[in-house]
N, C-alpha and C positions, 0 to 999 in steps of 0.2 A: 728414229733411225735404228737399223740393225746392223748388229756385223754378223756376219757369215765366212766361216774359213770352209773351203774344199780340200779334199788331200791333204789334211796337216796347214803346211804354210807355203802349200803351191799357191792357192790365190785366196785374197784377202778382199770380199767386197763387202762397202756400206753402202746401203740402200738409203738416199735421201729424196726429197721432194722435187728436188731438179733432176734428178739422173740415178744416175750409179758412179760410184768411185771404186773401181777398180787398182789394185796393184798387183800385178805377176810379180811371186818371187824369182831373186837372180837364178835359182836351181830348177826354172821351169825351161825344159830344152825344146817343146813345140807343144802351141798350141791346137788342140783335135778339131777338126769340123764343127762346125754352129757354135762354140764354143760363148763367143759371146754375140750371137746376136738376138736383138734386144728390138722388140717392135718400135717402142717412145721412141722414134725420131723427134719429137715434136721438145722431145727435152734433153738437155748435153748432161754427157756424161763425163768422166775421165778415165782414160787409160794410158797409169806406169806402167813399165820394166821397169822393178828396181837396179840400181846401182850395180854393173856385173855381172851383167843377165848375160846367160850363156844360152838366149832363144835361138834355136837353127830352124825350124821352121812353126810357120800360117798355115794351118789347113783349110777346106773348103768351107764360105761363108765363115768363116769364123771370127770376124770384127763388123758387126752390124750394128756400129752404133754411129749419134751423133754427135761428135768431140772437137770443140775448140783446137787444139790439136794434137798430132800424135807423132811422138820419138821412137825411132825403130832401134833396138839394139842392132853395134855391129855385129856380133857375134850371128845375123840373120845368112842361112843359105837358102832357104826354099820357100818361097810363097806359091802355094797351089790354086788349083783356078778355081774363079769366083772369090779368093778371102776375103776381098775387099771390095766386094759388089755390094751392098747394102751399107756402106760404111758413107757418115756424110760428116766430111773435113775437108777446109781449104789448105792446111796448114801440116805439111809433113819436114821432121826434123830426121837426121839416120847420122849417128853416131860414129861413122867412117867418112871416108871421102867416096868421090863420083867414080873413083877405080873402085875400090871396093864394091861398091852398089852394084856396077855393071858385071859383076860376078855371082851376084845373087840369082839361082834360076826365078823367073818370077814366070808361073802358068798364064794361062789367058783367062780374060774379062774381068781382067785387073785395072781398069782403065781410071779409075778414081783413085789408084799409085801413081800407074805411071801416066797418065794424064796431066797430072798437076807438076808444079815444081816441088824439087827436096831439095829443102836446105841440108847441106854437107856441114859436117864438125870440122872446126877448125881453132888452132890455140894458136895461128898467127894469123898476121895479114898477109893475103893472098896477091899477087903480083897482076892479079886480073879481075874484070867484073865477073859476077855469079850470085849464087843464091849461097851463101855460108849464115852459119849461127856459131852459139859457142855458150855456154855457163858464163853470168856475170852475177856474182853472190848467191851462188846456185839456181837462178831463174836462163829458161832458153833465154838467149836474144840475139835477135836475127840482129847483121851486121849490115848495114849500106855502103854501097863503095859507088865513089864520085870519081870520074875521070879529071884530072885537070891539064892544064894547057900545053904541061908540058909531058905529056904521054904516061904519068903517074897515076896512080892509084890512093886518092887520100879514105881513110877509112873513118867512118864515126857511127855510132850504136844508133840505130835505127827507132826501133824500139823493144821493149822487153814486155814478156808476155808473164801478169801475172797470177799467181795459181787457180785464179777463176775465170783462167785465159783472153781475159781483159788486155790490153795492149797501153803500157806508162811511158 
């Protein structure tokens, strides 16, 4: 395996046998067109935003890969069209809530975003069903909420996805 930096410590990838592991530095503000796409469908990759990522926008084609799944920083305003037309994930997380999100302009034949569900960050229990996740010893993990009998919301950890996007 290699490592490769672009731009200093805009992005930091190693090349392994299964994929690519990517990490965007927090000071990367948009990603350019084709940026990362990457033919190996047939092998997952990962792709961070580090911690603080101030990304505003996705340019065209520019996440063509295939990832267990992927965390969008909130700091996101523009995803342009096509970014996420070659992108193969069932699994998206976004660092804000469903307000936030629906403020993001998102272009057309985005349909493998917003086709799919996002899970919403959340540091409570939410008073309703939905797709929420949250950090539990720093790994995602999506949350399950159970209606019970008396019009409650009981809450308990679903499962947690780990770093080789395996689900414990």
């Amino acid at each position: 395996a290699t490592d490769a930096k672009a731009d200093g410590s805009l992005f930091s990838i190693l090349k392994a046998e299964q994929g690519l592991n990517i990490t965007v530095g927090a000071n990367v503000k948009s990603l350019p067109n084709n940026v990362f796409r990457y033919d190996a469908q047939n092998v997952t990759s990962s792709l961070v935003f580090e911690q603080g990522s101030v990304l505003e926008s996705i340019g065209q084609y520019a996440i063509g890969l295939k990832l267990d799944y992927l965390i969008l920083p909130s700091s996101l305003k523009t995803i342009e069209n096509y970014a996420f037309y070659s992108i193969n994930t069932s699994k998206y997380f976004y660092e804000g809530t469903a307000e936030d999100f629906d403020k993001i302009e998102i272009g057309t034949n985005n349909t493998r975003l917003t086709g799919r569900a996002i899970y919403w960050y959340t540091d409570e229990v939410p008073e309703y069903e939905g797709y929420f996740w949250n950090y539990q010893d720093g790994v995602p993990t999506i949350l399950e909420f159970t209606p019970t009998g008396d019009n409650k919301v009981s809450t308990k950890l679903s499962y947690a996805i780990s770093s080789d996007g395996t689900y414990y």
